[in-house]
Backbone bond lengths (Angstrom), bond angles and torsions (degrees), N, CA, C in turn:
res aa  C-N    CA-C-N  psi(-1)  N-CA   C-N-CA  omega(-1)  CA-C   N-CA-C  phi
1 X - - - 1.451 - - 1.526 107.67 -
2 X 1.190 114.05 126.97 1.611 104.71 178.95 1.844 113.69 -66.36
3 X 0.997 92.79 -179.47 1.335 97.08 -167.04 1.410 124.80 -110.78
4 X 1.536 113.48 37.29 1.404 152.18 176.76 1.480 118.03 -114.34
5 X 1.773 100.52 -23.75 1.585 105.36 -177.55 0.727 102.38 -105.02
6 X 1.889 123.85 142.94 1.600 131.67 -154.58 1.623 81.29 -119.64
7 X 1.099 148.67 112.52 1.744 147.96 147.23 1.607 98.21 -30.95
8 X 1.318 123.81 103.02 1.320 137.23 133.91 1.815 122.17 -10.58
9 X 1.002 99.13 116.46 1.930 87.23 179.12 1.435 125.41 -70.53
10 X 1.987 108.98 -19.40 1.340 125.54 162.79 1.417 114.03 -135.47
11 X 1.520 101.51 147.45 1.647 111.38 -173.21 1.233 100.92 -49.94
12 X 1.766 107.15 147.21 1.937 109.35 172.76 1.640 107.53 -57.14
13 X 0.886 129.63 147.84 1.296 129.96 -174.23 1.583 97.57 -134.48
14 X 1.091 125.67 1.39 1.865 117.75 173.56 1.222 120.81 -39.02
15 X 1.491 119.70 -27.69 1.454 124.10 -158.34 1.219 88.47 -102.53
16 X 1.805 147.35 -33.20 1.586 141.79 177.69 1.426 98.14 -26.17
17 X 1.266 101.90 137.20 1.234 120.48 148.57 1.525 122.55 -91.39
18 X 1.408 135.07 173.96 1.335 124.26 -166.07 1.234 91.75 -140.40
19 X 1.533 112.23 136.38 2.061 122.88 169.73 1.714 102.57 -137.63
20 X 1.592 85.60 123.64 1.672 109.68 179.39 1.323 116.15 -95.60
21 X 1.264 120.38 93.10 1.780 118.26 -177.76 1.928 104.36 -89.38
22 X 1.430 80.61 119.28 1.921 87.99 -170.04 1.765 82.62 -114.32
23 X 1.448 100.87 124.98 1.864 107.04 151.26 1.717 96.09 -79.38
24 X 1.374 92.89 169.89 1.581 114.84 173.04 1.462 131.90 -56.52
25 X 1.285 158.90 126.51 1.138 128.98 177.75 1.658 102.05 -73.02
26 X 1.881 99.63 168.53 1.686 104.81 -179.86 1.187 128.98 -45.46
27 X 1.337 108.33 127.43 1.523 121.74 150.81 0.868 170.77 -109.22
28 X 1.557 141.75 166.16 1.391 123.37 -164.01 1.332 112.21 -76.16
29 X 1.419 121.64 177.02 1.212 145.09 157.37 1.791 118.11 -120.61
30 X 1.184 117.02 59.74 1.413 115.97 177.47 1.657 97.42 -63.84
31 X 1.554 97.29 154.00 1.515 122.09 177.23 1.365 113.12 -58.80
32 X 1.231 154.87 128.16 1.516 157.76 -155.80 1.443 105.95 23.34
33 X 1.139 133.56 43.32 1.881 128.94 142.02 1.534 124.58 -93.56
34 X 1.523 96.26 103.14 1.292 92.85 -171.24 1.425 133.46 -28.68
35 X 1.148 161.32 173.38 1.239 169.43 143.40 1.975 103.10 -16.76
36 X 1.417 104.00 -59.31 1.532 112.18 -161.48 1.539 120.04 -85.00
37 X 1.842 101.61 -0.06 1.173 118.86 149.97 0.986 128.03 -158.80
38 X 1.540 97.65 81.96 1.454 116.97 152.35 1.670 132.43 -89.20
39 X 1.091 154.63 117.74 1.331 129.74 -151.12 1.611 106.96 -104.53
40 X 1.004 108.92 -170.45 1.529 116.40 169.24 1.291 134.84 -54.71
41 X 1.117 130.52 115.68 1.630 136.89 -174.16 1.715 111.44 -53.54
42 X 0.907 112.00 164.06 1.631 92.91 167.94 1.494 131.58 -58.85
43 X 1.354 115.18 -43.17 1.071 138.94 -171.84 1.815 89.78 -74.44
44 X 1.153 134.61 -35.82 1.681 118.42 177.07 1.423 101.42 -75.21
45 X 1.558 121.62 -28.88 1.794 102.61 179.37 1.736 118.59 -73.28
46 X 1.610 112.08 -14.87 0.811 125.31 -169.22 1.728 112.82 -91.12
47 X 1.569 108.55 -9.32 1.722 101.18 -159.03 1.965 75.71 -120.97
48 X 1.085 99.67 -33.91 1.947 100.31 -158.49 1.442 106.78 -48.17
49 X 1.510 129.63 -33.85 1.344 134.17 -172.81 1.876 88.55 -66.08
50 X 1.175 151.01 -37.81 1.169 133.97 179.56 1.526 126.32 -65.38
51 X 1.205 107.37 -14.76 1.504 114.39 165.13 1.539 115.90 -57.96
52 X 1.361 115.22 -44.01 1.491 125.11 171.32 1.084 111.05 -58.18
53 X 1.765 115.14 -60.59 1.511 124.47 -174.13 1.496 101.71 -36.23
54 X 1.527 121.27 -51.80 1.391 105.26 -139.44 1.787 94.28 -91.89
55 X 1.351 107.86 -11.86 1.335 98.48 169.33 1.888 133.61 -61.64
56 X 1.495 88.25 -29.89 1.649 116.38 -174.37 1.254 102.31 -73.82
57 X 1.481 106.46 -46.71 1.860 113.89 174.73 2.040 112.35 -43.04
58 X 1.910 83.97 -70.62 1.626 83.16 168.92 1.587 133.45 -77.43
59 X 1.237 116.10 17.80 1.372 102.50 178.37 1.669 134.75 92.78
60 X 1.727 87.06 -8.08 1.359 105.10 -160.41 1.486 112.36 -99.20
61 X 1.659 115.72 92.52 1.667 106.14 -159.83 1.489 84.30 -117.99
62 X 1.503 109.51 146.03 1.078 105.21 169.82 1.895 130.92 -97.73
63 X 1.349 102.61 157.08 1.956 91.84 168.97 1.151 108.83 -79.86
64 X 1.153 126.54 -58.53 1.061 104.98 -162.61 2.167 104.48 -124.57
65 X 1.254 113.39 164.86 1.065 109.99 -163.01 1.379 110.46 -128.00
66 X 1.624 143.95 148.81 1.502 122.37 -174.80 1.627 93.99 -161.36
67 X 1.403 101.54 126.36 1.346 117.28 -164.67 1.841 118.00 -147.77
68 X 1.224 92.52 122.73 1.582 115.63 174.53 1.581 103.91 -20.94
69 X 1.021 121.73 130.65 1.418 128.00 154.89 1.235 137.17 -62.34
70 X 1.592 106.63 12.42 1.800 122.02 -177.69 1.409 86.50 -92.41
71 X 1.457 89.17 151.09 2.087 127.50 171.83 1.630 89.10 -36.99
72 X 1.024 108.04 -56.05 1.917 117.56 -136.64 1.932 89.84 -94.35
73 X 1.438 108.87 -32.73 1.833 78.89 169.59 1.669 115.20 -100.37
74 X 1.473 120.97 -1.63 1.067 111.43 164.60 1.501 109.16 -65.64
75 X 1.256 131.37 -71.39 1.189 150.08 174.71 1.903 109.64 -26.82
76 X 1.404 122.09 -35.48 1.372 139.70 161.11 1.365 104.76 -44.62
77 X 1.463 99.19 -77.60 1.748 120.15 -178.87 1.454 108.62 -37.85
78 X 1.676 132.42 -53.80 1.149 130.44 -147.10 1.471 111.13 -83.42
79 X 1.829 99.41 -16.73 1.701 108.06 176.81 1.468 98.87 -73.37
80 X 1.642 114.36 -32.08 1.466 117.68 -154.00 1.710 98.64 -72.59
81 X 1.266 109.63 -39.54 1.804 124.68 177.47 1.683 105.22 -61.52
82 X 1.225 116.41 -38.12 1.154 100.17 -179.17 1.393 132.69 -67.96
83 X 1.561 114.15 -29.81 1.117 145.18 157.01 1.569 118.71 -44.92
84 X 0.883 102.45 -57.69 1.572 119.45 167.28 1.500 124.75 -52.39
85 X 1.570 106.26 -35.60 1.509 112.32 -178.72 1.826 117.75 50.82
86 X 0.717 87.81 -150.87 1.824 105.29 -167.75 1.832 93.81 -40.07
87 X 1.115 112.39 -34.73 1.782 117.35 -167.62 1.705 95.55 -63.12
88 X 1.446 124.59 -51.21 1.474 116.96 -159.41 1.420 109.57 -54.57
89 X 1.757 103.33 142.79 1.367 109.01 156.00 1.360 119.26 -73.03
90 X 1.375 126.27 175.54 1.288 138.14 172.70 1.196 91.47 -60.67
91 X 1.558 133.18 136.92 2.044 113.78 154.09 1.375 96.36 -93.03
92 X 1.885 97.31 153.62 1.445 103.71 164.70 1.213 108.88 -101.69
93 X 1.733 109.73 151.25 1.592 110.32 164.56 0.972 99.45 -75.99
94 X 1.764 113.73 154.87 1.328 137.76 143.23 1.608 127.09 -131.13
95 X 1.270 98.34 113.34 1.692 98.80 -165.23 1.597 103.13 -72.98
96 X 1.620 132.44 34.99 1.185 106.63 176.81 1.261 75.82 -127.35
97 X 1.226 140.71 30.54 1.609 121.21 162.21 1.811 97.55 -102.89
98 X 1.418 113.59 -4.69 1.800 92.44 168.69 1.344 95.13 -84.84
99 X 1.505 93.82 165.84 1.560 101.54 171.59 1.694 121.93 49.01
100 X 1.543 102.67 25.28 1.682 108.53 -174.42 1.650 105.76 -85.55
101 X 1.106 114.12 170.02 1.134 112.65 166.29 1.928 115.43 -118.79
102 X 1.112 162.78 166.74 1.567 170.19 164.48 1.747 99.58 -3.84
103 X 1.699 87.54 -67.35 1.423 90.45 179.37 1.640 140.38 -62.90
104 X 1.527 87.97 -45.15 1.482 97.59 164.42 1.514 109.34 -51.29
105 X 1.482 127.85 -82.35 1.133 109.23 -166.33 1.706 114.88 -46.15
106 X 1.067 138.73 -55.82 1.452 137.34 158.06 1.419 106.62 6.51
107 X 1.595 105.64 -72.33 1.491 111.87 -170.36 1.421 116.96 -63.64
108 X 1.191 103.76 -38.92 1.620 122.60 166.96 1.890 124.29 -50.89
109 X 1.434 101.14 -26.57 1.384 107.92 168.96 1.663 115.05 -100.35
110 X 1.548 101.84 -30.64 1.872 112.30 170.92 1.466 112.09 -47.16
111 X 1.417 115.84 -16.99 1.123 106.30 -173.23 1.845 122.43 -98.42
112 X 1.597 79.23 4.16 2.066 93.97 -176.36 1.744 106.84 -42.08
113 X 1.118 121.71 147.74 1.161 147.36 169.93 1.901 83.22 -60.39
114 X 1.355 107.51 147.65 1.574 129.95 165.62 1.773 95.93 -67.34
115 X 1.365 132.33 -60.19 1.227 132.47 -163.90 1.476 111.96 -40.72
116 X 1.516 103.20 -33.43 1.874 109.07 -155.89 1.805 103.22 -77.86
117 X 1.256 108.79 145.20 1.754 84.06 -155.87 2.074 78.23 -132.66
118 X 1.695 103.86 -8.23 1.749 93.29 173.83 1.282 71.33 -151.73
119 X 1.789 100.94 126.15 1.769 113.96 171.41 1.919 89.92 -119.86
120 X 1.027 115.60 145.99 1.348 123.45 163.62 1.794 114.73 -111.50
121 X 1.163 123.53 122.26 1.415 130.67 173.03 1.458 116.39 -90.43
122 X 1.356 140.40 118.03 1.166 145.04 176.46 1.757 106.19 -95.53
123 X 1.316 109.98 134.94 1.659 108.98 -156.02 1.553 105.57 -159.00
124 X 1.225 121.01 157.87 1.036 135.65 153.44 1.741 128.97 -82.60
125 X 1.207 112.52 -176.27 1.569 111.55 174.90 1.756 94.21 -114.58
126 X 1.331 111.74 160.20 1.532 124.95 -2.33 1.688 106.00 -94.76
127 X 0.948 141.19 2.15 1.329 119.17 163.25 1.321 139.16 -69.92
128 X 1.371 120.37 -4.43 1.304 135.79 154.91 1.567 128.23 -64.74
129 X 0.988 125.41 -30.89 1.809 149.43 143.93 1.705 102.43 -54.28
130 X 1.283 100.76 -53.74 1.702 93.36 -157.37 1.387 93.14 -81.63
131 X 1.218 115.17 -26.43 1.612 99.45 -176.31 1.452 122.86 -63.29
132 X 1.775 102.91 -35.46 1.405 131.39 173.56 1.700 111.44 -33.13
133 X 1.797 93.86 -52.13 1.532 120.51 -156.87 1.691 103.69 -70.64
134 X 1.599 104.53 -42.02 1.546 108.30 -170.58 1.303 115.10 -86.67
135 X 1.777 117.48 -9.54 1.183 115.88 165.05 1.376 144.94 -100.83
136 X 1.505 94.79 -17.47 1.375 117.88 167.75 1.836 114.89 -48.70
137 X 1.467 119.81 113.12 1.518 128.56 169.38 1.808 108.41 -79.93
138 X 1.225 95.66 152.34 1.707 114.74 -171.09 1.498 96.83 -53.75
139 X 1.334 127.62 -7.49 1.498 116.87 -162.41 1.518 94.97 -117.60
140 X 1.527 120.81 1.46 1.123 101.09 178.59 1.795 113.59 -72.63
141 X 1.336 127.62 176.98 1.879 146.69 153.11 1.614 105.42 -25.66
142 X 1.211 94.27 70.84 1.932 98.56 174.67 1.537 103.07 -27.65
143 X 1.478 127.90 -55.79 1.339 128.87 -159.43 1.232 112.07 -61.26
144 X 1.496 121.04 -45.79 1.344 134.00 165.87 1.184 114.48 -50.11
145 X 0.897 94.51 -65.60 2.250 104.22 -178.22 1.620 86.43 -26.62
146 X 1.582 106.74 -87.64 1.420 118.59 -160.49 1.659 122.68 -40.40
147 X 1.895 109.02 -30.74 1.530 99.87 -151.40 1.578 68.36 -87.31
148 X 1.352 148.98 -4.82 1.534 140.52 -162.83 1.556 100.14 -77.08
149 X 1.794 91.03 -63.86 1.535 80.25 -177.86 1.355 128.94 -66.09
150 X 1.191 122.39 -30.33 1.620 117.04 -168.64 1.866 109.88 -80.18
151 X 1.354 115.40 1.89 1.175 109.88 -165.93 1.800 112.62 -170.97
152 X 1.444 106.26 96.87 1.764 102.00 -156.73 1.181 100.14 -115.80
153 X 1.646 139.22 59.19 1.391 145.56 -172.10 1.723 104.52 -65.21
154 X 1.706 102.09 164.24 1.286 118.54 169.65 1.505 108.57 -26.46
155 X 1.103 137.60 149.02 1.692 151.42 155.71 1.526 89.34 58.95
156 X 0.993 140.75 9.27 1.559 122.26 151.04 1.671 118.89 -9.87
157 X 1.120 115.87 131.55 1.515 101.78 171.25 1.517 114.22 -140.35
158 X 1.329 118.80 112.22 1.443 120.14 -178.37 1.620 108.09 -77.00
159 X 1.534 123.48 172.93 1.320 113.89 -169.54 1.533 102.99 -166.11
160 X 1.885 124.13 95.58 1.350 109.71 -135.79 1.710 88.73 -133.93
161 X 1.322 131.66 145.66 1.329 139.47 169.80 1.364 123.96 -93.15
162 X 1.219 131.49 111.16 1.610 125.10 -155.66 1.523 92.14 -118.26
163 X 1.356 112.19 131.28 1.589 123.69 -177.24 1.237 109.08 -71.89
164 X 1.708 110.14 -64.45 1.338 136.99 170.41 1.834 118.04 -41.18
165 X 1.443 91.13 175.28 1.687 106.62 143.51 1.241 109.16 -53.42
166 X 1.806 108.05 148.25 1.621 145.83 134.02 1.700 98.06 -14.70
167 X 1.455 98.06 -82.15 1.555 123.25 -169.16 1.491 116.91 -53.14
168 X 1.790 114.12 -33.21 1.376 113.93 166.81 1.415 116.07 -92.34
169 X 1.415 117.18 20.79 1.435 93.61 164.73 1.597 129.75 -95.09
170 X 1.529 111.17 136.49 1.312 109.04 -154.51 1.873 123.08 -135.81
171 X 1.426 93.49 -20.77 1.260 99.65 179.89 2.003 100.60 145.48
172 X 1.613 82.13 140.65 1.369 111.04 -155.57 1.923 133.71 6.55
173 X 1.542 80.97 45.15 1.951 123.29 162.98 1.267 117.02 -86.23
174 X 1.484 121.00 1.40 1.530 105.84 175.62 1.292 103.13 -127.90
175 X 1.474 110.30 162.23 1.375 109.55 -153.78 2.170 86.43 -108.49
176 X 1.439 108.62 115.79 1.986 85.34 167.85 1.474 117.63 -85.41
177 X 1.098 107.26 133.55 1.662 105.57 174.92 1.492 99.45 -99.66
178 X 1.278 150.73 -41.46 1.365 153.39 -164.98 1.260 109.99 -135.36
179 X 1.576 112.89 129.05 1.276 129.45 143.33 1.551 114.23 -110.81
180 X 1.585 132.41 140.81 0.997 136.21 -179.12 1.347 140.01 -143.91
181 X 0.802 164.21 25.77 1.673 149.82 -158.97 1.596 128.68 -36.16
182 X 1.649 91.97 74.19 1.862 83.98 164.42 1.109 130.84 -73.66
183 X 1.740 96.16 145.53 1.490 104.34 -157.89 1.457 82.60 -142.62
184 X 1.513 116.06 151.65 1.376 127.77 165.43 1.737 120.61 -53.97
């Protein structure tokens, strides 16, 4: 190595891309509404606008955005957009993130455009945890890793650095820097 180059203490990471796995905030259970539209409890219209907050806090806005076609994570998302202001993308629905399973959504994000450099996924459980679990790399926030797995409440929000391609991400290739639950 010549002796002009100082070794970095962490890999350059400029080129990471960033993926935000948001579960839903709480929801209701009204009397005969199906499962796929049920909407937000009070207490989820009331906590969900902090999912945004804490994004705006850290810096972390996304391009592009992709969200379940249920009542209760559209309705998540739209507190999360408001928060966001002028920064939010449009989100798209995708009806294969209800009722998805790890992989599905996986495939569902493999397919990101190269351009999108912070995609946020709006999701349900349990594949939002498990996805957490199969993607998380040995170098990710031990603390995070752990408080993720043992405990994946309403508005959970994972927060993961991908070196690679969209398309190559596959399992324990992303780095998590944040797990969280904003709460008022």
């Amino acid at each position: 190595m010549p002796a002009d180059v100082v070794p970095s203490a962490r890999p350059d990471t400029s080129g990471d891309k960033t993926l935000i796995v948001l579960r839903h905030a709480k929801s209701d259970w009204p009397p005969g509404v199906p499962d796929h539209d049920r909407p937000l409890g009070s207490r989820g219209n009331r906590e969900a606008p902090e999912a945004g907050r804490w994004l705006v806090e850290h810096g972390i806005v996304p391009d592009m955005i992709l969200c379940s076609d249920a009542v209760r994570t559209r309705q998540t998302c739209t507190w999360v957009c408001s928060e966001l202001g002028e920064q939010a993308p449009t989100p798209y629905l995708d009806s294969r993130l209800y009722d998805a399973d790890a992989a599905r959504a996986l495939a569902v994000i493999n397919e990101t455009e190269e351009r999108v450099r912070t995609l946020m996924v709006v999701g349900h459980m349990p594949w939002v945890q498990d996805l957490g679990m199969r993607i998380a790399s040995v170098d990710s926030d031990e603390e995070a890793v752990v408080s993720m797995a043992e405990r994946y409440p309403t508005l959970g929000l994972q927060v993961f650095r991908i070196p690679g391609e969209w398309a190559a991400l596959d399992g324990r290739d992303a780095r998590m820097t944040h797990f969280t639950v904003p709460r008022p």
